[in-house]
Every structure is written in C-alpha cells, then in structure tokens.
C-alpha positions in Angstrom: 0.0 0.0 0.0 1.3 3.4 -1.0 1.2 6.5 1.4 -1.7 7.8 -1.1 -4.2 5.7 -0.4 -4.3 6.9 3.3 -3.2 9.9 3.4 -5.6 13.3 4.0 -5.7 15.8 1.0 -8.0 18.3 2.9 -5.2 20.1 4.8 -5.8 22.7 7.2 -1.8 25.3 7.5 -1.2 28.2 8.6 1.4 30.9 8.5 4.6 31.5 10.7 3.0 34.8 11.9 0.0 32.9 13.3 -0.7 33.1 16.5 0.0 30.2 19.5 -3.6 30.4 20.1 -4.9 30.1 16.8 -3.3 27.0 16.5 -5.3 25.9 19.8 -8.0 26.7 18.4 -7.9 25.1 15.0 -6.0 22.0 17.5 -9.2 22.1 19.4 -11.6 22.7 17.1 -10.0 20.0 14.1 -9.4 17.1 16.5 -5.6 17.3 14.8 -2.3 17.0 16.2 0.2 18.4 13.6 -0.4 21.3 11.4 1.8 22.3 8.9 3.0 25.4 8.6 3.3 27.3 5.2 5.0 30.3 3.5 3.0 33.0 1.2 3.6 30.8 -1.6 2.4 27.5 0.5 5.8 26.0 0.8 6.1 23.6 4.0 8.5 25.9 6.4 7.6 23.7 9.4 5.1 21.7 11.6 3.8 22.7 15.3 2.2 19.7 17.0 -0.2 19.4 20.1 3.1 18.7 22.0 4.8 22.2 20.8 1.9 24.3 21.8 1.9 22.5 25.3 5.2 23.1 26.2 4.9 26.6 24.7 1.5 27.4 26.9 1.4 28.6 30.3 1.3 27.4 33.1 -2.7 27.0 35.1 -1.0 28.2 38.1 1.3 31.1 36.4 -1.4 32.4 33.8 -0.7 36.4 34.7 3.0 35.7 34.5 2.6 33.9 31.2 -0.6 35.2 29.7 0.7 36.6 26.6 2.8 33.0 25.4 -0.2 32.5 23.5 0.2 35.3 21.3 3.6 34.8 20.6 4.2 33.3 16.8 4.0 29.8 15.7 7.4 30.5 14.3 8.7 30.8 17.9 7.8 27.0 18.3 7.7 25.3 15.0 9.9 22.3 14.4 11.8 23.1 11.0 13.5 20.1 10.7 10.8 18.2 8.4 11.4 14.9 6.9 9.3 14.1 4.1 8.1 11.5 1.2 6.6 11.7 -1.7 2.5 10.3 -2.2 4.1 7.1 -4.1 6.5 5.6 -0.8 5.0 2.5 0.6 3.8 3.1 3.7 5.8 0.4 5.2 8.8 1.9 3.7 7.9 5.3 5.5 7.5 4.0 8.6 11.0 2.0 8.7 12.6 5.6 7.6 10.6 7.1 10.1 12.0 4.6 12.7 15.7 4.3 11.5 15.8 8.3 12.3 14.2 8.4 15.6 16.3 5.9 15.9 19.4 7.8 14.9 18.5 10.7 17.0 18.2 8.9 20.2 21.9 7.3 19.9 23.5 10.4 19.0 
C-alpha cells in the first residue's frame, strides 16, 4: 500500500505569523495534532504539534505571569527540521525511515 491511499488531501496550514492560540483553536476545534505550517507561496517551512503548543502554553498556576505566550508566533515553536516522502512511498517503507531516524537521533 502506497502513502496515497491513506493519506488526508483536505489540509488545514497556517502561517509563521499565526498566532500560538490560533493554532489551539484550529488543534481544538479539528481534532488534529500536527499542522503544517506554510509560506506565502504555501511551501512547507515547518510543523507545530499538540506537543509544541503544550510546552509553549502557560502554566494554570502562572497564567498572569505567562498570559501573553499565546500570542507569541508559531514561528517561535515550529519544528523546521521536516522529513518528508513523496505520495508514491510505501507506507511500510515510511515508517522504517521514520523509525531508523528516531532511531538515529536517540543514539546520538
């Protein structure tokens, strides 16, 4: 089986200049856990994930001390490090790349 056959067409992006909180929203809203993150011409610049924005909010305890973090840029959190395949990769094939470099990272 190909990557094509399962993957999702209907992508929701947004911009580096985004806000923290808009992401939480769409996060929220989508049921989603990555969302891409594109330039004015809708080139992948990077990816913010449910984990990003949770590191990156504040605090329940410290939320005067912290309450403008969600206003901050995505670009201020966004991983910009992507790896990624072409529509025609098996998925199996992905998923050992995808392994042998989280594999890679952790030894190094």
């Amino acid at each position: 089986m190909i990557i094509e056959t399962i993957m999702n067409e209907d992508i929701i992006t947004l911009t580096p200049t985004d806000t923290i909180h808009s992401a939480v929203l769409i996060i929220k809203e989508k049921r989603i856990r990555h969302i891409p993150i594109v330039d004015d011409s809708f080139q992948l610049v990077g990816l913010v994930s449910d984990r990003d924005i949770r590191d990156a909010a504040p605090s329940i305890f410290r939320t005067e001390e912290y309450k403008n973090d969600l206003q901050k840029p995505l670009s201020s959190i966004m991983k910009t490090e992507i790896i990624t395949g072409t529509r025609w990769i098996s998925w199996k094939k992905s998923g050992l790349f995808f392994a042998i470099t989280i594999s890679a990272a952790f030894q190094s």
